[in-house]
BALUMPA-502898 format. One line per field, with one value per atom (N, C-alpha, C): residue number from 1; residue in one letter; atom name; x, y, z. Coordinates in Angstrom, 2 decimals. Layout:
// residues N
resi = c(NUM_...) $
resn = c(A_...) $
name = c(CA_...) $
xx = c(X_...) $
yy = c(Y_...) $
zz = c(Z_...) $
//
This chain:
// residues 106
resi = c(1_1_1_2_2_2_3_3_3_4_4_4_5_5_5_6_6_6_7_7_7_8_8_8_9_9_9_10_10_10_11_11_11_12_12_12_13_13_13_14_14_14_15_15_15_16_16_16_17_17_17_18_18_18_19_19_19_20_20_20_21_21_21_22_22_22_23_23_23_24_24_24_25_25_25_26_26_26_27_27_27_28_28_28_29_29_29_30_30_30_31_31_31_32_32_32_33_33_33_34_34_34_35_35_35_36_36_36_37_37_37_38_38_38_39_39_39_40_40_40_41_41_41_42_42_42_43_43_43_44_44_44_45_45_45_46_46_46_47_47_47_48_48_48_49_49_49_50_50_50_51_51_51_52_52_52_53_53_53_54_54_54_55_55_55_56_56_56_57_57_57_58_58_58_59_59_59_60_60_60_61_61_61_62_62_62_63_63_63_64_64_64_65_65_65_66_66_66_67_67_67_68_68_68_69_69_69_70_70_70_71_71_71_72_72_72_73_73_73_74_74_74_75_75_75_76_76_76_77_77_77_78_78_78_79_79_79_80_80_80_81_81_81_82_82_82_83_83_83_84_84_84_85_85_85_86_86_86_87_87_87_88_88_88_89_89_89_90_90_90_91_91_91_92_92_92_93_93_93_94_94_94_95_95_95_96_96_96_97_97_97_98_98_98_99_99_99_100_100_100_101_101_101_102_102_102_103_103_103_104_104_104_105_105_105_106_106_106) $
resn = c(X_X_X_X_X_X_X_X_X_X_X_X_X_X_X_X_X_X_X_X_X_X_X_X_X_X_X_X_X_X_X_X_X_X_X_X_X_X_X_X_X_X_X_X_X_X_X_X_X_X_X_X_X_X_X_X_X_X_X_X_X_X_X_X_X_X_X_X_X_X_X_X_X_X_X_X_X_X_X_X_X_X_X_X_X_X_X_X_X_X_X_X_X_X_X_X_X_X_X_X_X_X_X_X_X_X_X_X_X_X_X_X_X_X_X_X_X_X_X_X_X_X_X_X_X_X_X_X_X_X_X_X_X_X_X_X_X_X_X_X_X_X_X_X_X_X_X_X_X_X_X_X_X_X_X_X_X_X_X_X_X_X_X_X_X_X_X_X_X_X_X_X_X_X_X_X_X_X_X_X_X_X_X_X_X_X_X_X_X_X_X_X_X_X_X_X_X_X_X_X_X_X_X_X_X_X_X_X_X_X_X_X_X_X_X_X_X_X_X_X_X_X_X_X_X_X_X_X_X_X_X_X_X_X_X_X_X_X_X_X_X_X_X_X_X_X_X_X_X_X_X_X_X_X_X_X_X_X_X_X_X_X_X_X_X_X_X_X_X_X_X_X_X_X_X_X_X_X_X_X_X_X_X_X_X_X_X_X_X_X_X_X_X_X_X_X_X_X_X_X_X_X_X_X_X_X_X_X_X_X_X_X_X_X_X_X_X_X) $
name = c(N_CA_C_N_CA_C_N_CA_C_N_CA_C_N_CA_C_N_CA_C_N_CA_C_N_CA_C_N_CA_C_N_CA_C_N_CA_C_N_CA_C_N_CA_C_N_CA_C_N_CA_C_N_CA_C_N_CA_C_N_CA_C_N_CA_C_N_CA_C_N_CA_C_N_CA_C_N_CA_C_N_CA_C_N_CA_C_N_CA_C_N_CA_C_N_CA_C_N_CA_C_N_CA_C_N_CA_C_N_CA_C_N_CA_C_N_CA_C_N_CA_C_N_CA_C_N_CA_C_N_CA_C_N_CA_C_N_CA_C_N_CA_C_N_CA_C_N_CA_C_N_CA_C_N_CA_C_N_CA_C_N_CA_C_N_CA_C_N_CA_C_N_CA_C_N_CA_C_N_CA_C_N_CA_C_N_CA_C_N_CA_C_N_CA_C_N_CA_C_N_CA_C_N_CA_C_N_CA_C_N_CA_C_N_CA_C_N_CA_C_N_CA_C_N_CA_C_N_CA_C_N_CA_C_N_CA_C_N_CA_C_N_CA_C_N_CA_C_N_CA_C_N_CA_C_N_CA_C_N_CA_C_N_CA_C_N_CA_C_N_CA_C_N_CA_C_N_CA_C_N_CA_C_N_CA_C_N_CA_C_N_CA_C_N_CA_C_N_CA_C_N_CA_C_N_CA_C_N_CA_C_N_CA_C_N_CA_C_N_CA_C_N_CA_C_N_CA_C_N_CA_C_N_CA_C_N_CA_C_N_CA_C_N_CA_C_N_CA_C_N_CA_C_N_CA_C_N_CA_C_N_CA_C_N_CA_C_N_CA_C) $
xx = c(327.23_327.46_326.58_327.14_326.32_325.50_324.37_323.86_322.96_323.78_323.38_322.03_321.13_319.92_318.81_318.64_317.82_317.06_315.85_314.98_314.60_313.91_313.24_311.86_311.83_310.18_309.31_309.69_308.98_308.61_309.79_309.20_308.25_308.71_307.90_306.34_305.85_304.76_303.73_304.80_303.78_303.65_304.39_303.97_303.29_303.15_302.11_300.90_300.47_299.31_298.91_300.02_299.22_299.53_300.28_300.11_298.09_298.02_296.76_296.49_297.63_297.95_297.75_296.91_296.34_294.59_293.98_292.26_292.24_291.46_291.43_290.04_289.13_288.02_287.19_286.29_285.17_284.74_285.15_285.26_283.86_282.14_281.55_280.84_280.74_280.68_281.88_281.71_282.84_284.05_284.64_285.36_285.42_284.85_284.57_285.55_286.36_286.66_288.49_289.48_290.77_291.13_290.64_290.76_290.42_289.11_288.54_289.79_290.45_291.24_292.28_292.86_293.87_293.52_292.49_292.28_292.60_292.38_292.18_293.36_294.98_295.49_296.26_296.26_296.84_296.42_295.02_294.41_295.22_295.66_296.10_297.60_298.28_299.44_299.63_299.00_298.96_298.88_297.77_297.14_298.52_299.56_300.62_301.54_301.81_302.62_302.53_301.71_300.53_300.74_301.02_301.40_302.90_304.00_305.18_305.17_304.66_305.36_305.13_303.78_303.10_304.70_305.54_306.23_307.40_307.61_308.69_308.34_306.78_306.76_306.65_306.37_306.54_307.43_309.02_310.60_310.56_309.96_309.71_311.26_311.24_311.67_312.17_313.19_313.65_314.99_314.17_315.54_316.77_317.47_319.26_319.99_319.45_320.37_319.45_318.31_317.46_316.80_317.04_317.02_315.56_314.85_313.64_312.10_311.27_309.75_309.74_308.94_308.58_308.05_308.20_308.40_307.90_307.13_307.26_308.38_309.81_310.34_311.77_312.77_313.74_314.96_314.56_314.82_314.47_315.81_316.21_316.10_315.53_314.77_315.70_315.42_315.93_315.28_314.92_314.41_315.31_314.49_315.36_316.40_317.27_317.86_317.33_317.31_316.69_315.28_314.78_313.00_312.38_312.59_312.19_312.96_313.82_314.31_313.44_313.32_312.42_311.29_310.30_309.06_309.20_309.76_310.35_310.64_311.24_311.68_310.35_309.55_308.16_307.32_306.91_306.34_306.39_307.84_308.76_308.52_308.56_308.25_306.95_306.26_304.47_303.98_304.63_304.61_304.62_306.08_306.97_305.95_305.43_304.38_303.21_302.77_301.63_301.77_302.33_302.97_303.40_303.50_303.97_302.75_301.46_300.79_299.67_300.62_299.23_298.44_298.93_298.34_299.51_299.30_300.13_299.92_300.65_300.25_299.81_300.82_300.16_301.23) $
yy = c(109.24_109.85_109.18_109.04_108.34_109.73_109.03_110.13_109.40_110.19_109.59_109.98_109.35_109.47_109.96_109.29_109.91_108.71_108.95_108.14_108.08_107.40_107.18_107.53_108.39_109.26_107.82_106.61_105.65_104.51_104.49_103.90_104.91_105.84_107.08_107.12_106.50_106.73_105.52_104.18_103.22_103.76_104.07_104.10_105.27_106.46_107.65_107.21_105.88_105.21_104.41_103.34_102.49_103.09_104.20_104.66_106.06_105.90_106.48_108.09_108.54_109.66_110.90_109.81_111.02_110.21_110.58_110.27_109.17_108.32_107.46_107.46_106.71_107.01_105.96_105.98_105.28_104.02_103.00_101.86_100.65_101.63_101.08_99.86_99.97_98.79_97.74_96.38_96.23_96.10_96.32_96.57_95.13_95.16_94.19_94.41_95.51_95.63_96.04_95.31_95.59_97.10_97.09_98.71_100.31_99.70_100.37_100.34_98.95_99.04_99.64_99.73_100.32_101.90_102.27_104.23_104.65_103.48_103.98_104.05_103.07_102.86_104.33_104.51_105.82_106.86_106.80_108.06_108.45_107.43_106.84_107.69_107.19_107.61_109.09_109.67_111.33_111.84_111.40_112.15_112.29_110.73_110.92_111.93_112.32_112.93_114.02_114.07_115.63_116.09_115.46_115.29_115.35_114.28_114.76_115.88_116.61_118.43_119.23_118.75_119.78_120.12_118.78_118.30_119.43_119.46_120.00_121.35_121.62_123.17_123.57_123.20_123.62_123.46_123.38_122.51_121.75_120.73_119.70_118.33_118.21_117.28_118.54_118.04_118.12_117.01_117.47_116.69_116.75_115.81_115.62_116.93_117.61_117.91_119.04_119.44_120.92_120.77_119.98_119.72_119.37_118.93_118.26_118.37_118.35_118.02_116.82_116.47_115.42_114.47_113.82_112.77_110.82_110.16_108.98_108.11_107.76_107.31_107.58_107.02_106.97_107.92_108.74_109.97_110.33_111.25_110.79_112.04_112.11_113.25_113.08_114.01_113.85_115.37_114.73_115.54_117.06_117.92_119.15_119.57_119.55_120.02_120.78_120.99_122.13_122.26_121.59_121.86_122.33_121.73_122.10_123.38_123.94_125.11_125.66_125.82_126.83_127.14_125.87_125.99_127.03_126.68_127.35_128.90_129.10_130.54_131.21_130.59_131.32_131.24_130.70_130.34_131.99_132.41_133.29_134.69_134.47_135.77_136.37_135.61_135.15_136.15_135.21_135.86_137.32_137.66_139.00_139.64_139.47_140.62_140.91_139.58_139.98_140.59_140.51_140.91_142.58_143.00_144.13_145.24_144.20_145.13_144.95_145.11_145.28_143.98_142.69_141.88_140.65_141.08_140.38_139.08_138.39_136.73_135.85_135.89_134.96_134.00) $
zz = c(105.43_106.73_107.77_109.06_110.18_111.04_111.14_112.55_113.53_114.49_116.30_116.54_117.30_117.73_116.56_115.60_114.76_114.34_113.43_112.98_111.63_110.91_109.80_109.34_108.75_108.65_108.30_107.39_106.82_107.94_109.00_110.27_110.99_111.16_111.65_111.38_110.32_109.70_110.46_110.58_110.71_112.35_113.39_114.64_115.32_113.97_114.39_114.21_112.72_112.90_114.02_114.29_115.27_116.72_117.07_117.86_118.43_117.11_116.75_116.75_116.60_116.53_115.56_114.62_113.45_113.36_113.31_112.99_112.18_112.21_110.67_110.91_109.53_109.39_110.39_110.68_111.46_110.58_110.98_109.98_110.21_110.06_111.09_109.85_109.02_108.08_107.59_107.55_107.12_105.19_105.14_104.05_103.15_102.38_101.59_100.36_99.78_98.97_99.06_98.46_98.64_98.44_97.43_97.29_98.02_98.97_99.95_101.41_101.82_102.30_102.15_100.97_100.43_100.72_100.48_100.50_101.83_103.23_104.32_104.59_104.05_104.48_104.35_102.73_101.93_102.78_103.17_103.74_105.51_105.96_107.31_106.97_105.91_106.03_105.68_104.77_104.43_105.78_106.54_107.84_108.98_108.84_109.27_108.78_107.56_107.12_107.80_107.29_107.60_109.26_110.00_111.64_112.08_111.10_111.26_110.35_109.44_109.39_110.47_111.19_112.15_112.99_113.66_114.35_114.13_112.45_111.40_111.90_111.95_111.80_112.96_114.23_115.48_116.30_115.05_115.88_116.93_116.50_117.74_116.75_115.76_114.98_113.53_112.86_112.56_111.21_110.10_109.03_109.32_109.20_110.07_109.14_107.75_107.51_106.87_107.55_107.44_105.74_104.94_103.52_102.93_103.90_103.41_104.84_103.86_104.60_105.21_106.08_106.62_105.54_105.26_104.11_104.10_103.67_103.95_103.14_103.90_103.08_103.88_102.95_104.11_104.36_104.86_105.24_106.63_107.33_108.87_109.45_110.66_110.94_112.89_113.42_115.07_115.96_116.80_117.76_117.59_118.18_117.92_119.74_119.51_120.40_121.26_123.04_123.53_123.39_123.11_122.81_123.77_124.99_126.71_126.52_126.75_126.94_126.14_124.72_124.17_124.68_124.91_125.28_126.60_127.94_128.99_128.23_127.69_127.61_126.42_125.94_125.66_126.13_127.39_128.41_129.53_129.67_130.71_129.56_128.39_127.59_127.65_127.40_127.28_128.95_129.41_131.37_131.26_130.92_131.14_130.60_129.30_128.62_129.09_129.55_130.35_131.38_132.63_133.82_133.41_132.10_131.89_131.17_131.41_130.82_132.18_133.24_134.37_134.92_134.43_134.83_136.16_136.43_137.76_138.39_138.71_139.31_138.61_136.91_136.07_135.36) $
//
């Protein structure tokens, strides 16, 4: 099956790193050891994972077919429909309740 506007959690992964979007460690010595490189890299990509569920769990993004976690690997994920509208209408709820308990001009 084809799907429009969607992405790849495994591309997804490399540009939440070099976009720098999850912490990586403070690299203030240098890495002498392949294997030491290797942990940061592993450690780099969990921290991504770990960032697209946040994505998963705050319906920002979304699996094409609701089936799976945020995942490294190739598996196709797409913005969630309406996202601005939601935010907007808990934004206007958030308001209403406050505004309803006496607090006015907020």
């Amino acid at each position: 099956k084809k799907y429009k506007q969607c992405f790849v959690g495994k591309e997804a992964i490399s540009i939440i790193i070099a976009l720098k979007l999850v912490s990586t460690k403070d690299v203030a010595k240098r890495r002498e050891s392949v294997n030491e490189s290797s942990q940061l890299i592993i450690e780099n990509e969990s921290n991504a994972v770990t960032f697209g569920q946040q994505l998963i769990t705050n319906k920002i993004i979304t699996h094409v077919t609701g089936e799976h976690t945020f995942k490294n690997g190739n598996f196709y994920y797409e913005f969630v429909a309406n996202y601005d509208d939601e935010i907007e209408e808990k934004k206007q709820d958030i308001s209403s309740s406050m505004n309803g308990n006496g607090l006015k001009g907020i």
